[in-house]
N, C-alpha and C positions, 0 to 999 in steps of 0.2 A: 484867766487873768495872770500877769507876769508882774513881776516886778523881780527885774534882774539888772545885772549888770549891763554897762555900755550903753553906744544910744539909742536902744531901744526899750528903757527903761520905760513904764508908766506907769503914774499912781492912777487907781483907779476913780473915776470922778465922785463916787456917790459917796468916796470917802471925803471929800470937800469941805472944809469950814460952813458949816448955817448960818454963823455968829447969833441964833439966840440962846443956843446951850452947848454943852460938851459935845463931840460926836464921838460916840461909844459904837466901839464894833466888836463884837462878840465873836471869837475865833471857837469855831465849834470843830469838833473834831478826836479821833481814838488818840492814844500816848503814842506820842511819835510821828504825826502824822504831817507835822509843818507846819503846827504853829507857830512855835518861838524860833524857826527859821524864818516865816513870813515878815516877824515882828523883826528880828536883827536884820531884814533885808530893809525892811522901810526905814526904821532908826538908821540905817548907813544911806539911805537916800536921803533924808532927812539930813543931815548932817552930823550925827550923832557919831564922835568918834570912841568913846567908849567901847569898852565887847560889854555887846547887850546878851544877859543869860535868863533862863527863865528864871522868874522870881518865885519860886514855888518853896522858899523857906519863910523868903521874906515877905511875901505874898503882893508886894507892891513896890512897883519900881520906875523912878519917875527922871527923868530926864529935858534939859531945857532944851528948846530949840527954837529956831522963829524962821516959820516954814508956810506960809498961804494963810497967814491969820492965827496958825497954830503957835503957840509958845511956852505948852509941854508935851511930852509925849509919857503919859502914863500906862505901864505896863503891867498886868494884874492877872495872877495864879489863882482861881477860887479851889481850887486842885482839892489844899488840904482844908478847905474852911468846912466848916459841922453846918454855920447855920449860916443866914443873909444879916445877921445882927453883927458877925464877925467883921463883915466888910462898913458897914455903917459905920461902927465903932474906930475905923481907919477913915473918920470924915466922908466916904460917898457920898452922900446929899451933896456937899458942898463940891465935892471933887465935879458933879455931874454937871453944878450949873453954871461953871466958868466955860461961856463961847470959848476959849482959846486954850482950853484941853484936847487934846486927841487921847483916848481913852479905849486900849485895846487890851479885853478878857478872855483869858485864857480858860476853858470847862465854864461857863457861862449858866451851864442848864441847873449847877448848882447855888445861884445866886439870883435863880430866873424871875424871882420878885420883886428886885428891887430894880431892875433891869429897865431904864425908859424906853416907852414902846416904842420909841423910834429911832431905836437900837439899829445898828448897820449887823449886817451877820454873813459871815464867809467861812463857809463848811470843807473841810479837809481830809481828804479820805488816803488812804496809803495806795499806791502805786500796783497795781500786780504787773 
């Protein structure tokens, strides 16, 4: 899967708006590996002219867009979180059930419960 510059860009489909709930994608993956390069490629396809950084102080970082049904792009570090109560506590339930969230997690395996099981997931491994 690519998602680069010029016209050969493509989102991938199964990233898609459902319109019954958020569509959460789970970037799995070692430090370093392309995550929150994945995520500032799509937010710059997106529209998103900000510099997207990981959010890993802030742990959540949300951005408007209006992009295929989408009309946030929520970006989320469970990096430094202890427990899955931490991200609740940051609204989740509700962040998950607005159709017109795009909701992508960064270390996922640390919040892996509260996670809708019909999570999208795209695993990142380093280069040799």
């Amino acid at each position: 899967m690519s998602i680069g510059e010029g016209r050969g860009r493509k989102f991938p489909p199964f990233l898609y708006n459902t319109g019954m709930k958020a569509t959460v994608v789970a970037l799995q993956g070692e430090l370093g590996s392309g995550k929150t390069a994945f995520a500032k490629a799509l937010g710059k396809m997106m529209g998103i002219n900000e510099h997207i950084v990981s959010p890993t102080f802030v742990i959540m970082k949300s951005y408007d867009i209006d992009w295929k049904g989408f009309k946030k792009l929520i970006h989320v570090d469970a990096y430094r979180l202890e427990s899955e109560s931490e991200l609740l506590n940051l609204g989740w339930n509700e962040l998950v059930e607005n159709p017109q969230h795009l909701i992508l997690i960064e270390w996922p395996e640390r919040v892996e419960g509260i996670l809708p099981k019909d999570s999208r997931r795209i695993f990142f491994k380093h280069e040799i």
